[in-house]
C-alpha positions in Angstrom: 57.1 268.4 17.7 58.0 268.5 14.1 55.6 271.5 13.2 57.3 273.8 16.0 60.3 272.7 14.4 59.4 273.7 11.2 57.8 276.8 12.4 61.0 277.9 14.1 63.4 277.1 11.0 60.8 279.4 8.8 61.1 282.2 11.1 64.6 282.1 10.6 65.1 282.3 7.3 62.6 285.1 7.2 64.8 287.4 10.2 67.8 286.5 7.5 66.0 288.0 4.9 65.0 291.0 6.7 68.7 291.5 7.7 69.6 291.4 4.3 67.2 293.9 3.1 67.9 296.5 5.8 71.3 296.0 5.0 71.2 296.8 1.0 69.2 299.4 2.6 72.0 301.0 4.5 73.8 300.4 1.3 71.6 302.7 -0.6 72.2 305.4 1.7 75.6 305.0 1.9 76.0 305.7 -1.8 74.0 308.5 -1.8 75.8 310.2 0.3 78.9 309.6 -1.4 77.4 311.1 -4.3 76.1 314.0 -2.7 80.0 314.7 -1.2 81.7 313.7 -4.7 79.2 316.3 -6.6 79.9 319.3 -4.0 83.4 318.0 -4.0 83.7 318.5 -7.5 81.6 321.9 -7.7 84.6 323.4 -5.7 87.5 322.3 -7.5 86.1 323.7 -10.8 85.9 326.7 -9.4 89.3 326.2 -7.5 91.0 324.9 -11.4 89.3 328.2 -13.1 90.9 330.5 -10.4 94.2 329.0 -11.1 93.9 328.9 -14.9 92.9 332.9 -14.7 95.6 333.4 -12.3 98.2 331.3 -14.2 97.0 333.4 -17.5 97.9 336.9 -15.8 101.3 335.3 -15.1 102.1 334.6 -18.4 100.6 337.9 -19.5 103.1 340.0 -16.8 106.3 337.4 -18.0 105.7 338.1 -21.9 105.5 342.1 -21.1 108.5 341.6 -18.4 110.4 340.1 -21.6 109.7 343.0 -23.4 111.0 345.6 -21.6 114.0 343.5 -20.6 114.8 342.9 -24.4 114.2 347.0 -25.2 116.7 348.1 -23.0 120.0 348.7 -24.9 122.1 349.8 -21.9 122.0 346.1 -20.6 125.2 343.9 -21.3 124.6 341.5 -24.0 125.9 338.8 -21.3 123.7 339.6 -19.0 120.8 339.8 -21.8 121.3 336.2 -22.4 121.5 334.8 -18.9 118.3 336.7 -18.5 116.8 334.8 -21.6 117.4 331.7 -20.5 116.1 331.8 -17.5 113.0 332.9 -18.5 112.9 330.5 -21.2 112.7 328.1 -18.3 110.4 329.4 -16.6 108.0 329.7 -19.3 109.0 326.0 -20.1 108.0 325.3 -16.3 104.7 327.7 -16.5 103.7 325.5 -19.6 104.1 322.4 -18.2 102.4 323.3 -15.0 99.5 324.9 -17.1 99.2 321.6 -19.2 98.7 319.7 -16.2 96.5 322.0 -14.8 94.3 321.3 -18.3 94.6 318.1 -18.1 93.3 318.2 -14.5 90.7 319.9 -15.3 89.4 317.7 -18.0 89.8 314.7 -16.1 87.5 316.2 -13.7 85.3 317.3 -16.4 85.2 313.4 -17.6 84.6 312.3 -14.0 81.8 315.0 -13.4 80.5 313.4 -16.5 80.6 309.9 -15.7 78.7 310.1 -11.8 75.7 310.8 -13.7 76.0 307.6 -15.2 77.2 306.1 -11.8 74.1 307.6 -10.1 71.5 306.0 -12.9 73.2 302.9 -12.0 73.0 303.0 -8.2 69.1 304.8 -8.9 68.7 301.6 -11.0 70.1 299.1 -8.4 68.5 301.2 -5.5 65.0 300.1 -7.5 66.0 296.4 -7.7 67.2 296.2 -4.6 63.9 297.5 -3.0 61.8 295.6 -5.5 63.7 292.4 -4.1 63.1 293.3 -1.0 59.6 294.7 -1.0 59.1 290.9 -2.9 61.0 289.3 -0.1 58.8 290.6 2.5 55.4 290.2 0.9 56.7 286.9 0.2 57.7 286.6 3.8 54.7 288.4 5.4 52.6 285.6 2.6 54.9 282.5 4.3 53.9 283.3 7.9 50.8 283.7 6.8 50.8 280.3 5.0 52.2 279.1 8.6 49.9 280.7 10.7 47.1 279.1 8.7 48.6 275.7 8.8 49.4 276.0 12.7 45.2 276.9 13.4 44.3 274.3 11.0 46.6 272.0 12.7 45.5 272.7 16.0 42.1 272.9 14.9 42.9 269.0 13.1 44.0 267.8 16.6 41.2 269.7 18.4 38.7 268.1 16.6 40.5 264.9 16.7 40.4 265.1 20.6 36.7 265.7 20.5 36.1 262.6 18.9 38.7 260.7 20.9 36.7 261.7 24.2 33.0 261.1 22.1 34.2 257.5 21.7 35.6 257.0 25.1 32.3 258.3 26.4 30.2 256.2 24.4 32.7 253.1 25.1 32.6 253.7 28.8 28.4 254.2 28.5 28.7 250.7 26.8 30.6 249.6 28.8 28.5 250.5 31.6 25.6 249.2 30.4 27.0 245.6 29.8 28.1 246.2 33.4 24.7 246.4 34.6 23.3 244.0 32.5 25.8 241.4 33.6 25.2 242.6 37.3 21.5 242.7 37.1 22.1 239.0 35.7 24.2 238.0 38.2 21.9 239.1 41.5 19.1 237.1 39.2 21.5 233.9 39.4 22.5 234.8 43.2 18.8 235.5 44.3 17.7 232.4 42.3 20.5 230.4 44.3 19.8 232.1 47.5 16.4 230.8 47.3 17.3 227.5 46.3 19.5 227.1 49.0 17.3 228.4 51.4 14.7 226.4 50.2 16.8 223.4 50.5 17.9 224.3 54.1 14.3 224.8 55.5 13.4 221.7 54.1 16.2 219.7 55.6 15.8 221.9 58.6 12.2 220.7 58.8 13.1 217.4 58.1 16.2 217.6 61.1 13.5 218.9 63.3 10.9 216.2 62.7 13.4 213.6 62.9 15.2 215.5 66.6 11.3 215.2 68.0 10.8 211.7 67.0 14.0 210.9 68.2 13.6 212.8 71.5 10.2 211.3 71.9 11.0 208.2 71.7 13.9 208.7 74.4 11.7 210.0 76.3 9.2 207.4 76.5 11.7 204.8 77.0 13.1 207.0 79.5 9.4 206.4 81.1 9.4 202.7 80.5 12.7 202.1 83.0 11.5 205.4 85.2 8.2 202.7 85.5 10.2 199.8 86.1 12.2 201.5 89.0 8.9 202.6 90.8 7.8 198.6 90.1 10.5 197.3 91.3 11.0 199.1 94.8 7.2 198.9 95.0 7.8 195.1 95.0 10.7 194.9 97.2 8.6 196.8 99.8 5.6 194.3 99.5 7.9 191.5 98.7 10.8 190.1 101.1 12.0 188.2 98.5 15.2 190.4 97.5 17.6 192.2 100.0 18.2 196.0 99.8 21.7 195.4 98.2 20.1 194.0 95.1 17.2 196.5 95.0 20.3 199.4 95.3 22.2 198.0 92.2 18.9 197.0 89.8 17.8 201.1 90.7 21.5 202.0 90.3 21.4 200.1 86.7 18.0 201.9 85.9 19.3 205.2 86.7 22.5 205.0 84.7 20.6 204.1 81.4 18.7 207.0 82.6 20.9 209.6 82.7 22.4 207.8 79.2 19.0 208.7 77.5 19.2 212.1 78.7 22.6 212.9 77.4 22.0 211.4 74.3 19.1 213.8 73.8 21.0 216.6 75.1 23.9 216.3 73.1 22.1 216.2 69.7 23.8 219.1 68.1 21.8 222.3 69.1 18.9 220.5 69.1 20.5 218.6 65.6 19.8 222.1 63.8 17.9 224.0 66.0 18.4 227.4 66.7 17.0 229.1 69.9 15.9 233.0 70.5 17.7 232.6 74.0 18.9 230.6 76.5 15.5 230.6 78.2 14.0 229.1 74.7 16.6 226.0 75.3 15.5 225.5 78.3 11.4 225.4 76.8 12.9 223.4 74.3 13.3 220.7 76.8 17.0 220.8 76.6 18.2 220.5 80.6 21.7 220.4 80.2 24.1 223.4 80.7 26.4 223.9 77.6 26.9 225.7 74.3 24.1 226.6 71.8 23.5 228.3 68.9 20.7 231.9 68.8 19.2 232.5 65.7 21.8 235.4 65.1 24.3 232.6 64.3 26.1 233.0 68.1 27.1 230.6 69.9 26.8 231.2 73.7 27.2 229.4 76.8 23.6 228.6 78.5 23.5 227.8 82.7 20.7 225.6 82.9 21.0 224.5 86.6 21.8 228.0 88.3 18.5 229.0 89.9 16.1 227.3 87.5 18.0 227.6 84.3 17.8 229.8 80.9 20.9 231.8 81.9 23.3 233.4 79.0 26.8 233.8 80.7 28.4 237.0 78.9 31.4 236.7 81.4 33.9 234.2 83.1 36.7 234.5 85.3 38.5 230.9 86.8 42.2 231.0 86.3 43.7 233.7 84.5 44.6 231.9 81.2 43.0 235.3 78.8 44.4 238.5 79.3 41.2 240.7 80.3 43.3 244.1 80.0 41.7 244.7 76.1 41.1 247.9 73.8 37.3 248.7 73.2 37.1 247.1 69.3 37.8 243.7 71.3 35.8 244.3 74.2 32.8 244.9 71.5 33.5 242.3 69.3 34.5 240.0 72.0 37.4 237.3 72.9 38.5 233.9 74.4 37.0 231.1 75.0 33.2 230.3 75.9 34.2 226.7 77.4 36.6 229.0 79.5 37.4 232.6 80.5 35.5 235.0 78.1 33.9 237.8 77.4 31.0 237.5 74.7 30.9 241.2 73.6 29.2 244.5 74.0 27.7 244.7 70.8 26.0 241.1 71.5 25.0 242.5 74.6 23.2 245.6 73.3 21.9 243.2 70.8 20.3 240.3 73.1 19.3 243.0 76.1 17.5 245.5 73.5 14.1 243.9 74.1 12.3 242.5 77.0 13.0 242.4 80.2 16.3 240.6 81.6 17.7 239.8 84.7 21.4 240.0 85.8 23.1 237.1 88.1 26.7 237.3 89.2 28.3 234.2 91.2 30.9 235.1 93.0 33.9 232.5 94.7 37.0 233.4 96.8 40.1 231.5 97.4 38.5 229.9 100.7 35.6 228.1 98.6 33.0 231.1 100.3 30.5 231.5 97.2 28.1 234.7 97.3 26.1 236.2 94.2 24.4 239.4 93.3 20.6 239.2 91.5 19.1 242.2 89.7 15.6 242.4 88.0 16.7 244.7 85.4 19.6 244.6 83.2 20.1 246.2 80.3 23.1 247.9 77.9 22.7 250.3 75.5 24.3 250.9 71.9 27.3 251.9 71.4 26.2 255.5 70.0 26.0 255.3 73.9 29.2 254.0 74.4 27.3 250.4 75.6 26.0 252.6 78.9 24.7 250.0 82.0 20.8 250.4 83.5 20.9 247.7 86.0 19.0 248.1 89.4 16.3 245.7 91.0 19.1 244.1 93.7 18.9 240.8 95.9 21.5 238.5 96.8 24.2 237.8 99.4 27.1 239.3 98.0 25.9 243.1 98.9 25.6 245.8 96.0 28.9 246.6 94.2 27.1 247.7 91.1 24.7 250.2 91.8 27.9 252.9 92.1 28.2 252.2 88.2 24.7 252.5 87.0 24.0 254.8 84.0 28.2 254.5 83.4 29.7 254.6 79.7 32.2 251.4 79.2 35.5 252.5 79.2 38.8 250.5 78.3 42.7 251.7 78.2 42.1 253.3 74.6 38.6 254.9 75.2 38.3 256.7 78.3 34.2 257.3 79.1 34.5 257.1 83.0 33.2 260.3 85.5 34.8 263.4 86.6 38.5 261.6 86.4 41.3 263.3 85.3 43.1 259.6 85.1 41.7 256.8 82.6 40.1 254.4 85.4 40.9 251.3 82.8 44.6 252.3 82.3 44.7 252.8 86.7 43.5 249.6 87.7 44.3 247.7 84.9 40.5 246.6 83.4 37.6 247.6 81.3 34.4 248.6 83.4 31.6 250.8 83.5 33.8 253.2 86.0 32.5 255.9 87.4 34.8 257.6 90.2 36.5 255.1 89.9 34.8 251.9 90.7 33.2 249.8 93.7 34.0 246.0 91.5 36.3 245.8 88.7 35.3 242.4 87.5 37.5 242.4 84.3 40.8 243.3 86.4 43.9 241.7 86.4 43.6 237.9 87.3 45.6 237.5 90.6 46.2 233.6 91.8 47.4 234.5 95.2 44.7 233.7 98.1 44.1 237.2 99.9 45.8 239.2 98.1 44.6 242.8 98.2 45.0 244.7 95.1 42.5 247.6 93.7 43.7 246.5 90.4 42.1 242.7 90.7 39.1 241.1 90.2 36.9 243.2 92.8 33.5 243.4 94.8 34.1 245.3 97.6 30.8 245.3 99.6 31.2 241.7 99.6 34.5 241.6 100.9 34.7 245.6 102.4 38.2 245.5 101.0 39.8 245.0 97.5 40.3 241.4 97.8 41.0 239.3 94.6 38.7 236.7 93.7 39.2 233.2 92.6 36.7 233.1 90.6 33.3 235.2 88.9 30.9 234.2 86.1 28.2 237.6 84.6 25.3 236.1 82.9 21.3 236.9 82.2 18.2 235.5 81.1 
């Protein structure tokens, strides 16, 4: 900023200068051509003061031979003769005079032609100064901008160069700085890979140790479990052989047996997951030797809900409808993710589902219930859904059951919800229609994950519907989806 302004304030002075100089210029020629008009000025009045002086002289010459003739005459009254006289005395006084002045004139002029060449060295003289100050001026000038000119590039060049070496050390600061950035983060994934192993050595040991402990445990339940299952055979083989007891005792020692019984089996049961036990599937619990239906933890981390008394067991229930407490009407990111409550209504998620049905072969169960306590279910021996790049598509077929075949209309479907419309040759979003999320097709023969109505026979396309089992749209009281 101060440069420019000093740059600016230079330039100034130098336009001054140059005004000043083409001014004194303009001076110069004004001069000259006041001398060129004084010189012809004077060359005619010379001439103009010699014409007059010859004409003045032929005056006088024809008044002094006037005179003459006038004073020869003898006939002329002597009166007369000297009126005559006098005037011309006059006259001649008045010629003089005039003729003086005239001389005088005519000098002066001769004194003034004779001081312009004086006047004319002068102004020659100044005229030379003048340009020499100028002509000095503007080298001096032209020198000055030059000076400035030379400063301004080495100036820029100054904070050019000073740029350069700004952005070298930022690069080289930000190079070290990226370096100690992945030293220090190669250090710390050393430390966190060091840690992880640590901790995961620790966990499998006390996983190990949990596991060893749950079997003695369990085996040792289970053989006292075998010591009062023993005693109860003994003891109504002795009351059949024997006569000594009456059937009311025999009923309540049994009874007593049985309740510690079913004690020991909880007990083993309820041992968290297996105390830290993590299963493949539902069907692995059940191997495990844990009978009892309830939640457990995969070996993804999930906790699921595992049927282990529906038709043998080593069911994973991915759905349940009972009493309309969770709004089923969901956009797709919850429907994949999944929501509620897996003691309750649920839905455990497509994205689990496309997860645990990838591999192997699973079967599909759905138990049915209306609001008269009938009870019907639907079997398939093949049940699978894809990823979502296939927007969680159904393959289910393989049917048996009681409840007829709502589902086979909605194999090889895309899920669809309100906010992600996959269903078939529709015009209308089937989820927004009948108030869901299904794999709809045209637009659906069951629409499990309808709205939940609690109003025995109600008919309403918009509810929980199978409608080969019913031939209508009747709402259901209740419906739980699982496989294994």
């Amino acid at each position: 900023m101060e440069h420019t302004v000093i740059k600016r304030a230079m330039l100034i002075i130098f336009h001054i200068i140059g005004i000043y100089c083409s001014a004194s210029q303009r001076v110069i020629e004004r001069i000259r051509h006041l001398e060129n008009r004084v010189n012809s000025e004077s060359q005619f009045r010379n001439e103009d003061y010699d014409d007059i002086i010859d004409r003045l002289d032929e005056i006088d010459k024809r008044l002094n031979a006037s005179l003459e003739q006038k004073v020869g005459l003898v006939n002329v009254a002597q009166e007369t003769v000297e009126v005559d006289l006098e005037s011309v005395r006059h006259l001649r006084e008045d010629f003089t005079r005039l003729r003086t002045a005239f001389k005088e004139e005519k000098s002066e002029t001769a004194r003034i032609r004779r001081e312009i060449p004086k006047i004319e060295n002068n102004l020659i003289s100044m005229k030379q100064s003048m340009g020499q100050y100028c002509t000095g001026n503007l080298n001096k000038t032209e020198q000055l901008i030059l000076r400035v000119e030379k400063a301004d590039e080495f100036i820029k060049s100054d904070i050019a160069h000073k740029i350069n070496e700004i952005i070298v050390e930022q690069k080289a600061l930000r190079n070290e700085i990226t370096e100690e950035e992945k030293a220090l983060r190669n250090e710390i994934t050393e430390e966190q890979r060091a840690l992880r192993n640590e901790i995961t050595e620790a966990q499998n040991a006390l996983r190990n140790e949990i596991n060893f402990t749950s079997f003695l445990v369990r085996e040792e339940f289970r053989i006292v479990a075998a010591e009062i299952e023993k005693n109860i055979r003994s003891i109504v083989e002795h009351s059949i052989t024997s006569n000594s007891k009456t059937r009311d005792e025999i009923v309540e020692q049994v009874k007593t047996n049985t309740t510690k019984t079913e004690k020991i089996d909880m007990l083993v049961t309820n041992l968290p997951d297996g105390i830290g036990h993590e299963y493949d599937s539902c069907s692995d619990v059940k191997t495990s030797g844990l009978l009892r239906s309830g939640i457990y933890k995969l070996l993804q981390g999930l906790e699921v809900y595992c049927d282990q008394t529906t038709d043998g067991g080593g069911w994973t229930v991915f759905q349940r409808r009972q009493n309309g407490k969770v709004d089923f009407f969901r956009n797709w990111r919850e429907y994949k993710n999944g929501f509620g409550d897996v003691n309750g209504e649920f839905w455990l998620g497509n994205e689990h589902l496309s997860i645990l049905t990838a591999t192997g072969d699973h079967e599909l169960r759905i138990d049915m219930e209306d609001f008269g306590g009938n009870r019907a279910f639907a079997k398939y021996s093949k049940f699978r859904i894809y990823p979502e790049e296939d927007k969680y598509k159904l393959d289910v077929s393989g049917y048996s059951g009681n409840a007829s075949d709502s589902l086979e209309y909605h194999n090889g479907m895309a899920f669809t919800t309100f906010d992600n419309d996959n269903d078939k040759g529709s015009s209308e979003n089937c989820a927004i229609s009948w108030h869901g999320a299904w794999w709809y097709n045209r637009c659906h023969h069951s629409n499990l994950n309808g709205q939940y109505f609690n109003e025995p026979g109600k008919l309403d396309a918009k509810g929980i519907v199978w409608w080969d089992w019913k031939i209508q749209h009747y709402c259901l009281k209740s419906v739980e989806m699982k496989f294994r």
